[in-house]
C-alpha positions as CSV (number, residue, x, y, z in Angstrom):
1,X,177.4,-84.0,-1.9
2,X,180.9,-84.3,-3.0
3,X,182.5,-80.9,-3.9
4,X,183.1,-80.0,-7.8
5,X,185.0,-77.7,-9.3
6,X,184.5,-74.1,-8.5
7,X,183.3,-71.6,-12.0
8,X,183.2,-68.5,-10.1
9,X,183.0,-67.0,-6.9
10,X,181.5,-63.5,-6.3
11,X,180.6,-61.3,-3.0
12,X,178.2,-63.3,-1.8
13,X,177.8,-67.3,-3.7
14,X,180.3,-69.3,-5.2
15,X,179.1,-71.3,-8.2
16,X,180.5,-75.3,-9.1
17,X,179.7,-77.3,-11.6
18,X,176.4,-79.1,-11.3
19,X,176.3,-83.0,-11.0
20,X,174.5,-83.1,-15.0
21,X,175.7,-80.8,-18.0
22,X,173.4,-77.4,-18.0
23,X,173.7,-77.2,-13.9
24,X,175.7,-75.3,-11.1
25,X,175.6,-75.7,-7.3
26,X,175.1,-72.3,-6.0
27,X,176.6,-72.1,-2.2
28,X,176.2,-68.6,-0.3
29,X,178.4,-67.0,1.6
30,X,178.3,-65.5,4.9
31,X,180.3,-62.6,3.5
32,X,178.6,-58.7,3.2
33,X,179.9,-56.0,1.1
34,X,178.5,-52.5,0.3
35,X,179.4,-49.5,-2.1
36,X,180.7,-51.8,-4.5
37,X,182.9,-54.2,-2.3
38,X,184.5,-51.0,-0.6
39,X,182.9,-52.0,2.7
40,X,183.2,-56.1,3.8
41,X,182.6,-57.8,6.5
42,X,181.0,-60.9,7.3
43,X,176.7,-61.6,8.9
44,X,177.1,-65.0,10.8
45,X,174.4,-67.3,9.2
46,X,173.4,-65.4,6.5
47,X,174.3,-67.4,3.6
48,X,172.2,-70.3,5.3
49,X,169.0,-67.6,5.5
50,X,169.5,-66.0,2.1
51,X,169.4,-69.7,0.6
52,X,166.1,-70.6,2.2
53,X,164.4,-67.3,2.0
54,X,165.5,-67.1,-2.3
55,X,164.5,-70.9,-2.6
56,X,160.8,-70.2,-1.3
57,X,160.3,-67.0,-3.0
58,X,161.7,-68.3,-6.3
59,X,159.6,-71.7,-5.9
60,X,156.5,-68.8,-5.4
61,X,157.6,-67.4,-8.9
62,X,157.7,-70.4,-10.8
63,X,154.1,-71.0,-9.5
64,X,152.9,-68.3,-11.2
65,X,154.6,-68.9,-14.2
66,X,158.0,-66.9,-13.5
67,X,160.6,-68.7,-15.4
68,X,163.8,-69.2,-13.2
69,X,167.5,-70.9,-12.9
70,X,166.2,-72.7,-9.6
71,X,165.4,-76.3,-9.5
72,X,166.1,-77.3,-5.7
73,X,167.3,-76.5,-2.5
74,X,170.7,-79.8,-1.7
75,X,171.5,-78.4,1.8
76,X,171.8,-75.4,4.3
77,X,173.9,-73.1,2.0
78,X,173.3,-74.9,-1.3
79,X,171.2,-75.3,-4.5
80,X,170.8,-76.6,-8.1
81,X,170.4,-74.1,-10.9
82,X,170.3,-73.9,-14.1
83,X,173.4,-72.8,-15.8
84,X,172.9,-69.5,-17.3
85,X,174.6,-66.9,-19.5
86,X,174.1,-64.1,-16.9
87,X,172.9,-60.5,-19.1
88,X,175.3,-58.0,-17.5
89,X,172.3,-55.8,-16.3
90,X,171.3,-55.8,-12.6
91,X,167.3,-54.4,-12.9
92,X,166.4,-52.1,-9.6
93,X,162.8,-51.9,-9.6
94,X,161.6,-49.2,-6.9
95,X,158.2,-48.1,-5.2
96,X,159.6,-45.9,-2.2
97,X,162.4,-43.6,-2.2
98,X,165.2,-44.9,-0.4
99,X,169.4,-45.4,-1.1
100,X,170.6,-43.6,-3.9
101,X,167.5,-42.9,-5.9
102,X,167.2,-40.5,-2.4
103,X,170.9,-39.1,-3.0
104,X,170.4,-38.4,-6.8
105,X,167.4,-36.5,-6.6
106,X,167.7,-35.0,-3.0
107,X,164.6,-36.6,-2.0
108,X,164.0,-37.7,1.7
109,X,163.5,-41.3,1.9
110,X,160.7,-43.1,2.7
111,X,158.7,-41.5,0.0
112,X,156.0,-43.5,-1.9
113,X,156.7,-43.2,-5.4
114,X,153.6,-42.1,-7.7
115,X,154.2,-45.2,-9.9
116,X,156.7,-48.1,-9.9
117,X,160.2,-47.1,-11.6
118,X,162.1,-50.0,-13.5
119,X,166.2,-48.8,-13.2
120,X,169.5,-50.3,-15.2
121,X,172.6,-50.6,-14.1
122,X,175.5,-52.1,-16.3
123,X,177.1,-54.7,-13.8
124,X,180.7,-53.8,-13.4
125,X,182.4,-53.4,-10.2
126,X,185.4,-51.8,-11.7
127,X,182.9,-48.7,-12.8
128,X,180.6,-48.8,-10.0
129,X,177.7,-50.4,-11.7
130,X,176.7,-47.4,-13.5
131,X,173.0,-46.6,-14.3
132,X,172.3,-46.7,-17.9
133,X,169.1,-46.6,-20.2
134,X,167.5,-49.0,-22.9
135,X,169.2,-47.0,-25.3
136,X,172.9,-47.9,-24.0
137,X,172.1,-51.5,-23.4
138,X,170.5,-51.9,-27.5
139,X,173.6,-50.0,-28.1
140,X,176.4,-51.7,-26.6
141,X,174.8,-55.0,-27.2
142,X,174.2,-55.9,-23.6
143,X,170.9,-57.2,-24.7
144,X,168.9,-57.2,-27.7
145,X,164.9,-55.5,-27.7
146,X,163.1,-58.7,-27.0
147,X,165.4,-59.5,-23.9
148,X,165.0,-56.0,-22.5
149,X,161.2,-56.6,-22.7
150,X,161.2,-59.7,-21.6
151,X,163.1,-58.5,-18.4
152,X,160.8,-55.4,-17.8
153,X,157.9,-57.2,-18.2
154,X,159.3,-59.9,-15.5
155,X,160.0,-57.6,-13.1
156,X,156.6,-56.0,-13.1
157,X,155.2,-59.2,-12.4
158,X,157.8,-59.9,-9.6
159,X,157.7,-56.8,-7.9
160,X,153.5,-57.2,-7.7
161,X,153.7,-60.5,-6.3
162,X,156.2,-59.6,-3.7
163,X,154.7,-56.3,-2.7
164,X,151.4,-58.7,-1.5
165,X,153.7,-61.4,-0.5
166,X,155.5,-58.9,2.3
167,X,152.4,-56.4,2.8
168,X,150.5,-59.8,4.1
169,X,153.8,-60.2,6.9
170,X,153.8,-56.9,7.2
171,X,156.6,-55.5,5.2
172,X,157.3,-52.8,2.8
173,X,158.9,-53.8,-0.1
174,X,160.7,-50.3,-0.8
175,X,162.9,-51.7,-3.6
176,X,164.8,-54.7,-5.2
177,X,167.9,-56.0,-7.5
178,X,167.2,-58.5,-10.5
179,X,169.3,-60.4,-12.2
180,X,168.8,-62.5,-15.3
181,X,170.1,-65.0,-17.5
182,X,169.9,-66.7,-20.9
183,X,169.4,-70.5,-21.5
184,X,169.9,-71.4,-24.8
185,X,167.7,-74.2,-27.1
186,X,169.9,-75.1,-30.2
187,X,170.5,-71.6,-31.2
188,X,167.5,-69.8,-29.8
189,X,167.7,-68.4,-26.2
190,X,165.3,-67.0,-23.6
191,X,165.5,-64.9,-20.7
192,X,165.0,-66.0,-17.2
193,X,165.2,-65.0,-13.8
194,X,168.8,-65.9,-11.5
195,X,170.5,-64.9,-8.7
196,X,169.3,-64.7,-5.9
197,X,165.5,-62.8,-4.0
198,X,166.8,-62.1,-0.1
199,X,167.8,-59.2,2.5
200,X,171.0,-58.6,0.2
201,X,169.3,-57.3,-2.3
202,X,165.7,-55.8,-1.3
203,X,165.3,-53.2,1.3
204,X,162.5,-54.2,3.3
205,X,160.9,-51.9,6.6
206,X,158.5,-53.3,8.8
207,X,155.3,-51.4,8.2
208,X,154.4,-50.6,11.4
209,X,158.0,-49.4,13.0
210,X,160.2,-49.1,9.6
211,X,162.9,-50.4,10.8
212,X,164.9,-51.9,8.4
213,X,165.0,-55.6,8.0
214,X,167.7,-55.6,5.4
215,X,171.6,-55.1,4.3
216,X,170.9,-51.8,5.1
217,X,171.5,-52.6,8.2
218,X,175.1,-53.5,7.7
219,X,175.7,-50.7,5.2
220,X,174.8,-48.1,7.4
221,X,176.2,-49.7,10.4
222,X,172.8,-50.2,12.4
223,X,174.0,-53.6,14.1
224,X,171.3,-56.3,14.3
225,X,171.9,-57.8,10.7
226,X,171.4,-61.8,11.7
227,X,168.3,-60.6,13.6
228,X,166.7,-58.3,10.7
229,X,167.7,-61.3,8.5
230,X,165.9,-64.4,10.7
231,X,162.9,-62.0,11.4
232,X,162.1,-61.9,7.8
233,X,162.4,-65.7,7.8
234,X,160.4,-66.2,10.6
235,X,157.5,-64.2,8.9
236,X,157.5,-66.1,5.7
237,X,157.2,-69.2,7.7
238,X,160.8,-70.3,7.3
239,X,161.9,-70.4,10.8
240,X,159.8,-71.7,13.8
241,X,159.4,-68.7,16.7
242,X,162.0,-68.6,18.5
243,X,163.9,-71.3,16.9
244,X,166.3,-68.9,15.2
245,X,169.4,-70.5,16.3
246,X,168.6,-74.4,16.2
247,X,169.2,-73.6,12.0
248,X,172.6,-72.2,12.3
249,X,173.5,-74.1,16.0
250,X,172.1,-77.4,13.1
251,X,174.9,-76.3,10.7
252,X,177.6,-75.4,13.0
253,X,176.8,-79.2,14.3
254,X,177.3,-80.3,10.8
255,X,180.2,-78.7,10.4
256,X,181.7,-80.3,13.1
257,X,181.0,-83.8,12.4
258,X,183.0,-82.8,8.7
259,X,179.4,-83.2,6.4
């Protein structure tokens, strides 16, 4: 597909315009930053994992009736989404104490929460995406009551479907990023899910071992990111085994022959 013009690039996609008004290719990146963009670097292959392993748990969503800004996977690093107006909110929804839920309270990690907790953080680099409550996002605007519902509700019902999606591959969802958008009908709009689902933004431990199989990985300087990254895939049934490197040895093929 013939590249369009670029809308915005962040840390880990770049967004174009889509090929029909209301659309954007979304291409990932094979860059990795942490503690708000302080740390960078770059996972080899990861932008072609993230954009399978989002695509099939996003296509999961919308099966059970999880409105979403995905409508297809073009190529290796690409898709088609809806064009959004992205709520400046990222929603952290958490079930074990890890990162800096751990560091705020001075609890070890690893922890099983007594019940689910649904955090807010206003999206601004700048300010290091500081955690805020329902009251400062009615407040300031950032969304209105409806929307903020809406949201909390959705993530309830995403973060029970993907707890049973990665307990039956045996994983641990410990925790997860949201983000969401708003599509617009004449003047009415409604919320629905964007971004991206992957290893960037959930932190997910094998069951039996807990190792992490997540950015984690890169944040804390573990090593072993593409491989954390492919196992997932390979457990959802994304990658054949041991065929791990015919995906990205496929794209560095492509790249080659200039398509």
């Amino acid at each position: 597909m013939a590249r369009r013009r670029q809308i915005y690039e962040g840390k880990a996609k770049i967004l174009y315009e889509g090929p029909e008004p209301g659309t954007l290719i979304q291409y990932f990146k094979d860059d990795a930053t942490a503690f708000n963009a302080q740390k960078k670097g770059t996972i080899n292959g990861k932008g072609v994992l993230n954009n399978r392993i989002s695509e099939h748990i996003f296509t999961l969503l919308g099966h059970i009736g999880i409105p979403t800004h995905f409508i297809r996977r073009l190529n290796m690093r690409e898709q088609l989404i809806r064009q959004v107006e992205i709520v400046p909110i990222e929603v952290v929804v958490r079930n074990v104490v890890a990162g800096s839920l751990s560091k705020r309270l001075g609890i070890e990690e690893g922890q099983q929460l007594p019940r689910t907790i649904v955090e807010y953080y206003y999206k601004d680099d700048a300010l290091g995406d500081p955690m805020v409550t329902d009251e400062h996002i009615l407040a300031f605007g950032w969304a209105q009551q409806e929307e903020l519902h809406d949201m909390a509700d959705m993530a309830i019902r995403v973060n029970d479907f993907m707890c049973g999606l990665f307990a039956g591959i045996g994983i641990r969802l410990v925790d997860f990023k949201l983000e969401f958008g708003r599509i617009y009908d004449n003047e009415f709009s409604r919320i629905i899910l964007a971004d991206e689902i992957s290893p960037d933004g959930c932190r997910l431990w094998d069951m039996a071992s807990g190792e992490k199989l997540d950015k984690d990985r890169f944040r804390r300087d573990l090593g072993g990111e593409v491989e954390a990254y492919q196992e997932v895939a390979r457990r959802l049934g994304l990658l054949p085994e041991g065929g791990e490197t015919a995906v990205l040895d496929l794209e560095t093929h492509r790249k080659k022959r200039g398509k």
